[in-house]
C-alpha positions as CSV (number, residue, x, y, z in Angstrom):
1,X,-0.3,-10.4,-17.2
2,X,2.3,-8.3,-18.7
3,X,1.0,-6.7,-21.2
4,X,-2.5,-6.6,-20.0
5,X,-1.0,-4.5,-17.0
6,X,0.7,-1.8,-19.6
7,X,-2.9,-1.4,-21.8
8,X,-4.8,-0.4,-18.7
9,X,-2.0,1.6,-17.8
10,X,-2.3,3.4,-21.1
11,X,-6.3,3.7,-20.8
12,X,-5.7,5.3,-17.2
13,X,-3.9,8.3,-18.9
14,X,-6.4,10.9,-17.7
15,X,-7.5,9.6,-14.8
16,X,-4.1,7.9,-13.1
17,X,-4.7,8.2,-9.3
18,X,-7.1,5.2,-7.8
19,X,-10.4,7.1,-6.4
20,X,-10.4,4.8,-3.1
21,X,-13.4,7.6,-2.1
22,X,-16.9,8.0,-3.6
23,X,-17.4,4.6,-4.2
24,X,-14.8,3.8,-6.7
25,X,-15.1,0.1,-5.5
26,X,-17.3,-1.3,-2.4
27,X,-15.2,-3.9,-1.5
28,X,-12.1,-5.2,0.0
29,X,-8.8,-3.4,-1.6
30,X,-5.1,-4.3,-1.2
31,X,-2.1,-2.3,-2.3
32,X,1.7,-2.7,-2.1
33,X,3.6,0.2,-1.9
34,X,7.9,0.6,-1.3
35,X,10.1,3.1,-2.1
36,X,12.2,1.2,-4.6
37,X,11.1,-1.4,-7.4
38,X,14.7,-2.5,-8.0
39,X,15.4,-6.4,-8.4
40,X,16.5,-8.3,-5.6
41,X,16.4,-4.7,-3.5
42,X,15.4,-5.1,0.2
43,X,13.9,-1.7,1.0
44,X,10.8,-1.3,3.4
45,X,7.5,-3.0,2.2
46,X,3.9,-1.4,3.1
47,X,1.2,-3.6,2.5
48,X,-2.4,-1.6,2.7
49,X,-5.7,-3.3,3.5
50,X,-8.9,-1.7,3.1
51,X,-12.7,-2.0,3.0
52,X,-15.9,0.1,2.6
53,X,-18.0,0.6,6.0
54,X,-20.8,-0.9,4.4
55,X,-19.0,-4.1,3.9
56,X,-19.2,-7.1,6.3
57,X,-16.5,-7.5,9.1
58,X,-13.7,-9.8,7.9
59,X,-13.4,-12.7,10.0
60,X,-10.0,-14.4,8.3
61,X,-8.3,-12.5,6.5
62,X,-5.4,-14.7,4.5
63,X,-2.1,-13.0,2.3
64,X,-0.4,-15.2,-0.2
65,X,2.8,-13.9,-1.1
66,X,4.2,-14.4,-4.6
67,X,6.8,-16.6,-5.6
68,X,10.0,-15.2,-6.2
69,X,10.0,-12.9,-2.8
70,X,12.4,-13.5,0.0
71,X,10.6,-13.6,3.2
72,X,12.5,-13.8,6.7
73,X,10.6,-16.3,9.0
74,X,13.8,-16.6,11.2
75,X,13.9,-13.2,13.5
76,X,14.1,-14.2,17.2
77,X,10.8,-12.9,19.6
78,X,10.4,-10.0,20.9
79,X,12.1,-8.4,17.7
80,X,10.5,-5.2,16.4
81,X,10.2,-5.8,12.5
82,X,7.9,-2.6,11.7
83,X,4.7,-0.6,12.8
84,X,0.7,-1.0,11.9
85,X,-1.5,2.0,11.7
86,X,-5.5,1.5,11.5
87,X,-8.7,2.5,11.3
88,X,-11.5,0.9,13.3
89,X,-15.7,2.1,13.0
90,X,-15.8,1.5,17.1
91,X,-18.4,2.5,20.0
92,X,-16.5,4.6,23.1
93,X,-18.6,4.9,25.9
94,X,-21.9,5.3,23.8
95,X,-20.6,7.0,21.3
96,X,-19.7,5.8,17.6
97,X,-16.5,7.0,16.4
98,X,-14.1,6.9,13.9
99,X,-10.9,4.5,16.1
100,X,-7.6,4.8,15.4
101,X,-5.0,2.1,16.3
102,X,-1.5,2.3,16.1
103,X,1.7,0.0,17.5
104,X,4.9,-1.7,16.6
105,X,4.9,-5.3,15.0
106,X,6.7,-7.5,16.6
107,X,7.9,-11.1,16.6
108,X,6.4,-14.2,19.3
109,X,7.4,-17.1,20.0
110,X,4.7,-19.3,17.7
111,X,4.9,-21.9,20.5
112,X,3.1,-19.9,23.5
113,X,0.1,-19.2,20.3
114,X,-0.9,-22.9,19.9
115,X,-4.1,-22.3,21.4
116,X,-5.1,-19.4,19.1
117,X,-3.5,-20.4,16.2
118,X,-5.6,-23.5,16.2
119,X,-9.0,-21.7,16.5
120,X,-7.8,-19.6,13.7
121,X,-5.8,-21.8,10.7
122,X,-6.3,-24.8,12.2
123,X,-3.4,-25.8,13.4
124,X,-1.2,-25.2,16.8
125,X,2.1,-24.6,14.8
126,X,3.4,-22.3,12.4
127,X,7.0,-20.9,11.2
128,X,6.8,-17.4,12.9
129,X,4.2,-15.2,14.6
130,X,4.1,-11.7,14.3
131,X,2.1,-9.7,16.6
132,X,0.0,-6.2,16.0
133,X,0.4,-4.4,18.8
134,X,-2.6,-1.9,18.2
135,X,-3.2,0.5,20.9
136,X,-6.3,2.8,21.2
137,X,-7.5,4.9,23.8
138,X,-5.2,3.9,26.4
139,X,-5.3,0.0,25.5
140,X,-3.3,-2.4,23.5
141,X,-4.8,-4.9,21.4
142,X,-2.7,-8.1,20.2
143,X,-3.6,-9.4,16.9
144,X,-1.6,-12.5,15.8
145,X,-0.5,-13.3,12.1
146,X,0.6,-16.9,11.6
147,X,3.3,-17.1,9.0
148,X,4.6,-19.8,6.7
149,X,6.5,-20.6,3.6
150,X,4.7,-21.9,1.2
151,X,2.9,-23.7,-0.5
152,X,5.8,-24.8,-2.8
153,X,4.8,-23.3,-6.0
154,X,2.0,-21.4,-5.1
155,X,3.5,-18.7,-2.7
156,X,6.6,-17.6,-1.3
157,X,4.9,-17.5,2.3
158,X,1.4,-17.3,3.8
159,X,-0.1,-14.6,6.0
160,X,-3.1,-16.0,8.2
161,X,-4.9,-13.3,10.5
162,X,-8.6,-13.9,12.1
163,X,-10.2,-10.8,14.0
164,X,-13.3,-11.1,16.6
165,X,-16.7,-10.3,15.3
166,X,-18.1,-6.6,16.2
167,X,-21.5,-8.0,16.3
168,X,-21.4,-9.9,19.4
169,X,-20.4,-8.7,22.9
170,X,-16.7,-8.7,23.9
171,X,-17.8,-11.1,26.7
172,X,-19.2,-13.4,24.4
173,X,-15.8,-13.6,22.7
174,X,-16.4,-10.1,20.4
175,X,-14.3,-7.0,19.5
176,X,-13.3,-4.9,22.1
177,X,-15.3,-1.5,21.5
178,X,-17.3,-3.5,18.9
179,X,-14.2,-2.7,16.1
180,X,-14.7,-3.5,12.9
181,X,-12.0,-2.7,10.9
182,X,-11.8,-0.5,7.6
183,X,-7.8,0.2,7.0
184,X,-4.7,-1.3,7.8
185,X,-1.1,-0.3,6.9
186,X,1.3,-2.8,7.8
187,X,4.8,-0.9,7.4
188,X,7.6,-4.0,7.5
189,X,11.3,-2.5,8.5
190,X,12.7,-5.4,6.6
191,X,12.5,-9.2,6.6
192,X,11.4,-8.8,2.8
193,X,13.3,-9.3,-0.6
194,X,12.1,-8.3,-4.2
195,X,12.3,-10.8,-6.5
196,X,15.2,-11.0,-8.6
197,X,13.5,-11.6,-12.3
198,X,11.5,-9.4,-14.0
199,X,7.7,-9.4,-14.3
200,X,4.6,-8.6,-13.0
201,X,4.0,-9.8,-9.5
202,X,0.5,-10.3,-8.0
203,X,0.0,-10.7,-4.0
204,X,-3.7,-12.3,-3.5
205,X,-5.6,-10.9,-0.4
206,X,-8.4,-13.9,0.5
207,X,-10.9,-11.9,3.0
208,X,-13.8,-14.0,4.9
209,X,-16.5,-12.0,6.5
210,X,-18.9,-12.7,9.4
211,X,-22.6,-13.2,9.0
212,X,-23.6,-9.7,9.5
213,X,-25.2,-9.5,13.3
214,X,-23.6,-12.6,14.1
215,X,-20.2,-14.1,15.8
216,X,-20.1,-16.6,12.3
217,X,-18.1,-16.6,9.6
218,X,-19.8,-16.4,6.3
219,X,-16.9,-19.0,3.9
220,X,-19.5,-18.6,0.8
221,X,-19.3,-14.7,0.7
222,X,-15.0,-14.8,0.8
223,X,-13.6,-12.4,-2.0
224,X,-10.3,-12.2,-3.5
225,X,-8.6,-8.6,-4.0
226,X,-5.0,-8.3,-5.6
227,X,-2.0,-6.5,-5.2
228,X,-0.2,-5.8,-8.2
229,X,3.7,-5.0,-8.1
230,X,5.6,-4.9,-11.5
231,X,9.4,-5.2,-11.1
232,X,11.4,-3.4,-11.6
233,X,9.8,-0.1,-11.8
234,X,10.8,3.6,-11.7
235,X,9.7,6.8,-12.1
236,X,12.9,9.4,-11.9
237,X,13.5,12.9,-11.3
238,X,16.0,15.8,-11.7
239,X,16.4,19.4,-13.0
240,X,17.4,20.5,-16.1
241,X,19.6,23.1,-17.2
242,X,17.5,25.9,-18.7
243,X,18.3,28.9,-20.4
244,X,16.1,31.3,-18.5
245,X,16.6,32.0,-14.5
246,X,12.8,32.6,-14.3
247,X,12.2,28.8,-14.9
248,X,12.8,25.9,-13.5
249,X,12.5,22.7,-16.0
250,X,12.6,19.1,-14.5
251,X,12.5,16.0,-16.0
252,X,12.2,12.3,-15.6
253,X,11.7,9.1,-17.3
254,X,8.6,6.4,-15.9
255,X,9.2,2.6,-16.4
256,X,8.7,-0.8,-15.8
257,X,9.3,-4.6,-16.5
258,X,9.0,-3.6,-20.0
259,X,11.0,-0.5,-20.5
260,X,9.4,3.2,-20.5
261,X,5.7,3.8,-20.2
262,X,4.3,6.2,-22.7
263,X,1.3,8.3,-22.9
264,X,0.7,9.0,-19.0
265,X,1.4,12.1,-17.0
266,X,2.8,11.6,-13.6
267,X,1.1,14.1,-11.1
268,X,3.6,17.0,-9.7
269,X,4.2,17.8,-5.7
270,X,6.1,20.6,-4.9
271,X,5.9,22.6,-1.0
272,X,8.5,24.9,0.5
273,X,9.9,22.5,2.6
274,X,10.7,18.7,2.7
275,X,8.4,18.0,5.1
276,X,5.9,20.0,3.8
277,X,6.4,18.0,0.5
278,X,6.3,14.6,2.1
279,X,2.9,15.6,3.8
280,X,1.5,16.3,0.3
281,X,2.3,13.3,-1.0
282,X,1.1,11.2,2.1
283,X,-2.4,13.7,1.5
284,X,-2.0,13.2,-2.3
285,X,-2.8,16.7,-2.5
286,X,-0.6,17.5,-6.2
287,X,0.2,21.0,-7.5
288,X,-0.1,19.6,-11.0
289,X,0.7,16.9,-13.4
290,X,3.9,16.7,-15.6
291,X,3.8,16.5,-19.6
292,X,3.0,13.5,-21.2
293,X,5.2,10.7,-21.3
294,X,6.8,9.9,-24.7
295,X,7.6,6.9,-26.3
296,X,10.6,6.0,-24.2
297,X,8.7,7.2,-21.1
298,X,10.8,10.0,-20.9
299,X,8.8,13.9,-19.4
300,X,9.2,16.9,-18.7
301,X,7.9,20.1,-16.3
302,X,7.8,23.9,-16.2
303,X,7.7,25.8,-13.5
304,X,8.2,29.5,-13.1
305,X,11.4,30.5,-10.5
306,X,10.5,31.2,-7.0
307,X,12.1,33.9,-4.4
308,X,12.1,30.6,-2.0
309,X,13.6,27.5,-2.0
310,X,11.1,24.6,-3.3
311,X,11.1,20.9,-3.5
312,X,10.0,18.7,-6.2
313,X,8.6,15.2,-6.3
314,X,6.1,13.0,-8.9
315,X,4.1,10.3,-8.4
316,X,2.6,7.7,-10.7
317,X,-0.5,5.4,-9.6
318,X,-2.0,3.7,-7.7
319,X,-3.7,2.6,-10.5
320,X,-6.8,0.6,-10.5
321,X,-6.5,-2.5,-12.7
322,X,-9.3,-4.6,-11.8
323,X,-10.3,-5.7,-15.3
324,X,-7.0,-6.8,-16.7
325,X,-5.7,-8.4,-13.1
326,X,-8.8,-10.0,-12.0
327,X,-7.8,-13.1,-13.8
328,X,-8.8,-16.5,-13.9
329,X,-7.8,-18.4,-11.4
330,X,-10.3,-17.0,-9.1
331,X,-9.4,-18.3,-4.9
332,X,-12.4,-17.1,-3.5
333,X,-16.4,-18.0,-4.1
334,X,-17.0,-14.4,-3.7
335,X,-14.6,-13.9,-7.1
336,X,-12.3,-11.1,-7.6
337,X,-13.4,-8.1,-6.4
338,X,-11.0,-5.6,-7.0
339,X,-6.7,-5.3,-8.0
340,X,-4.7,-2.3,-7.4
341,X,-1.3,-1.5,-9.2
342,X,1.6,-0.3,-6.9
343,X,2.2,3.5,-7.1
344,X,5.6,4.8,-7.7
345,X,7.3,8.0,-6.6
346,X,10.2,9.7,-7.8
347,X,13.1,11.1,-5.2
348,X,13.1,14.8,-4.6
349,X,14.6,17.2,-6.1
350,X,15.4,20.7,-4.2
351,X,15.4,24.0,-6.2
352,X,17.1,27.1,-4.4
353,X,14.9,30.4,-4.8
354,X,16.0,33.0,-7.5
355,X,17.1,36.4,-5.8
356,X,15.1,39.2,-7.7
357,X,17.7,42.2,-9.6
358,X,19.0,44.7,-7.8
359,X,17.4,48.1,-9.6
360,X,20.2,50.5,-10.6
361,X,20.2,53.8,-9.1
362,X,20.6,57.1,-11.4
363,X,22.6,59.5,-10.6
């Protein structure tokens, strides 16, 4: 997995951001993203989970994570441990509409979810609960996630998550506004822990649809989609000193498990003000793309001086690396559908505008 992960990589050169638009895949699509790749590191942790409108409702959705995390199962109820944004197709009185959700996460006591938890895994008792609190248009919507450790050498713990069909009535036991979901970002606070060796981590994303039109789960048509995290992993930033006022040179250096990644041109974000910035990477809306990486992994950038202060910040991925990733073993009938390689963004760097000359007066 190691090296196959650093030749796509290097293929992806001219084309490094993953086209989740315009049918660059038509099926199910996870993605890991955090602010820091460092081993053993406990910064936030922002799993994405996606899906074309065209594709089947997921029924049961299950999230093995990899070996060598550290995963908190021990936080008492009722603690907040992060926030879920989402995106639902829904009908609103009539209408179709594009539904956003949005609401903390927060910890239940697993006991008082025996009934559900048995309809959905199978089983009355798990380690911890974690409830979605998604609220739309003035209601709150509960989704459960049974948690466990485990299986010993499989996974470091298991996410299990079943969601009410779309097709069927909500008195018949079907979504509330007939929501079928198409995104999810689950934004964890903490209660995560890289792992502590270097390598090339993989977080497998089992999705089971319904039978289209029905309140049935379909177990034949389940697909795998991956999540690929290579730790450590860096991408740097800062400015360096040049020789003329009118430009403003920066530089960095992009690697991973295996040392510097060459041949690959981060892209560039810069905005007058941090916030600005932060909303251009969030809109992955880029100014430009740096030079090319060398063999150490090491770039640069030139930009002319501004009058006004600017801020600086690159980005590298998310990368799709279906074809190298998709590897036997295969966990789903449906096969592998699609893996995405974790994007990686520098801190930001803040450049002070260059006053103009004064002109001389003659006398």
């Amino acid at each position: 997995m190691r090296n196959s992960i650093r030749l796509v990589v290097l293929a992806c050169a001219g084309a490094l951001a993953l086209a989740f638009a315009g049918g660059a895949f038509a099926t199910q699509r996870a993605e890991i993203f955090q602010t820091s790749y460092a081993l053993n590191g406990s910064p936030p942790l922002d799993l994405i989970v996606s899906q074309d409108e065209s594709d089947a409702a997921p029924a049961k959705v299950q999230i093995l994570i990899p070996s060598g995390y550290g995963v908190s199962l021990s936080a008492a109820p009722n603690t907040t441990i992060g926030d879920v944004t989402a995106l639902a197709k829904a009908t609103v009185a009539g209408t179709p509409i594009k539904l956003p959700l949005a609401g903390p996460i927060q910890t239940a006591d697993p006991s008082a979810y025996a009934t559900q938890a048995t309809q959905c895994t199978g089983k009355p008792t798990h380690q911890a609960v974690w409830i979605l609190q998604l609220t739309a248009v003035g209601n709150t919507l509960p989704v459960p996630l049974y948690v466990d450790a485990g299986p010993t050498g499989v996974a470091a713990a298991t996410i299990q998550v079943c969601l009410p069909s779309p097709y069927i009535p909500e008195s018949a036991g079907g979504a509330k506004f007939g929501a079928q979901l198409l995104t999810a970002k689950l934004h964890f606070n903490s209660g995560f822990t890289n792992p502590g060796t270097a390598n090339v981590y993989v977080w497998h994303v089992i999705t089971t649809p319904y039978i289209v039109g029905t309140g049935t789960p379909n177990p034949t048509a389940t697909v795998e989609s991956r999540a690929v995290v290579p730790y450590p992993y860096a991408l740097t930033l800062k400015r360096l000193k040049s020789k003329k006022k009118t430009a403003v040179i920066l530089g960095g250096k992009l690697s991973d498990q295996s040392g510097g990644i060459a041949g690959v041109r981060p892209r560039l974000f810069a905005a007058s003000t941090a916030a600005k910035l932060a909303k251009a990477v969030s809109d992955d809306k880029a100014t430009g793309v740096a030079g090319k990486t060398n063999g150490s992994g090491n770039y640069k950038v030139t930009r002319k001086s501004s009058r006004k202060t600017t801020f600086f910040r690159t980005v590298f991925g998310s990368l799709d690396v279906t074809t190298s990733a998709c590897t036997a073993p295969v966990l789903a009938p449906g096969g592998c559908v699609s893996a995405t390689q974790s994007k990686v963004v520098s801190g930001v760097v803040k450049v002070a505008g260059v006053k103009p000359k004064k002109k001389r007066r003659h006398h």
